[in-house]
C-alpha positions, 0 to 999 in steps of 0.5 A, spaced: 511 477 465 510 485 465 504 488 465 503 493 460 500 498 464 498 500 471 491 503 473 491 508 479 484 507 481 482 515 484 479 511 491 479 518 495 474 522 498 472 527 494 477 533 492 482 528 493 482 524 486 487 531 484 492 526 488 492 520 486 493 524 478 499 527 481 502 520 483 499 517 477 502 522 472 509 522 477 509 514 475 508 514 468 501 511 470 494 511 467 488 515 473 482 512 472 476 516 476 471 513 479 464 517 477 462 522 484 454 519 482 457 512 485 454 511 492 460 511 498 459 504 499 461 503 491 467 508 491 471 504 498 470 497 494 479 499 492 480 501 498 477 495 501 481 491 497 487 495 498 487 495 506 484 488 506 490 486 502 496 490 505 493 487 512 495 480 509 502 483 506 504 485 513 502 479 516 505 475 512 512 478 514 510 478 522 508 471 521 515 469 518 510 466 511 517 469 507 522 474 506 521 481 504 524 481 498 521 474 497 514 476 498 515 482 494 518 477 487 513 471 490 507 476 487 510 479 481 512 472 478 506 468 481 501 474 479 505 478 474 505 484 479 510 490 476 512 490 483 512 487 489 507 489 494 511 491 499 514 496 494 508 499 493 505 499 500 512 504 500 510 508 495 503 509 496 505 511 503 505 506 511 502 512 514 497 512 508 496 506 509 495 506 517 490 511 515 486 508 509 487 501 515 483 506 521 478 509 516 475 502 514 475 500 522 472 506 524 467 505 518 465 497 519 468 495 526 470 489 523 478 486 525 480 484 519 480 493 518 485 493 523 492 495 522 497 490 522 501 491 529 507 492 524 504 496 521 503 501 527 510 501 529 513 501 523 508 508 522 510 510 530 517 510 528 517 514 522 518 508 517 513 511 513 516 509 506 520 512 500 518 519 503 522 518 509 527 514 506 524 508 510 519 502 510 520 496 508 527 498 505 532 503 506 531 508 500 537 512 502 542 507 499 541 504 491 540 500 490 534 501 496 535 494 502 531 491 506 530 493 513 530 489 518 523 489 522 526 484 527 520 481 526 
């Protein structure tokens, strides 16, 4: 089953929702802004789900729970997900991810914020994901493969 559309909800802070069209557009997605009189607690709701989610992705791999590719199809057949989240998490970025991970900590100072440590080497190696080539999978080949993490 393939979702029809895909919303990119603008979750950053204010000025930056200009990114989040941009990539929208970039992806043939629909943007949908959050309206500014929202509370701050209201606006970081996507990205709490995001973080709390992409944490459970990363560990699931650290643990061994399954394959890279295997997760990512395990979430678009059983979720019906347009792609996989381990995808996504190399398209929106592992740094930005890394980032989105130390604001919620910074902000709520509860361990389920915290990055995954997989995710922190795999940012200190420079696997930031489609934008340096490497994440999860190795975009400088096509069709992209998967890296081993050496998990």
């Amino acid at each position: 089953m393939k979702a029809e559309k895909v919303y990119l909800v603008g979750f950053m802070a204010a000025g930056k929702t200009t990114v989040a069209r941009a990539l929208a557009r970039r992806l043939d997605w629909e943007a949908v802004d959050i309206d500014e009189r929202v509370e701050q607690r209201e606006r970081m709701t996507v990205a709490e789900i995001f973080a709390k989610h992409g944490e459970s992705y990363f560990r699931a791999v650290e643990r061994g729970v399954g394959s890279v590719p295997d997760i990512d199809k395990a979430m678009q057949l059983g979720c019906g997900y347009p792609m996989g989240p381990l995808t996504l998490l190399d398209l929106v970025g592992l740094d930005t991810t890394y980032k989105i991970a130390e604001i919620m900590f910074t902000e709520y100072r509860e361990s389920r914020y915290a990055h995954p440590p997989l995710l922190k080497r795999m940012v200190l190696a420079g696997m930031n994901g489609r934008k340096s080539g490497k994440g999860f999978y190795d975009y400088s080949v096509d069709p992209p493969k998967v890296v081993a993490l050496g998990v």
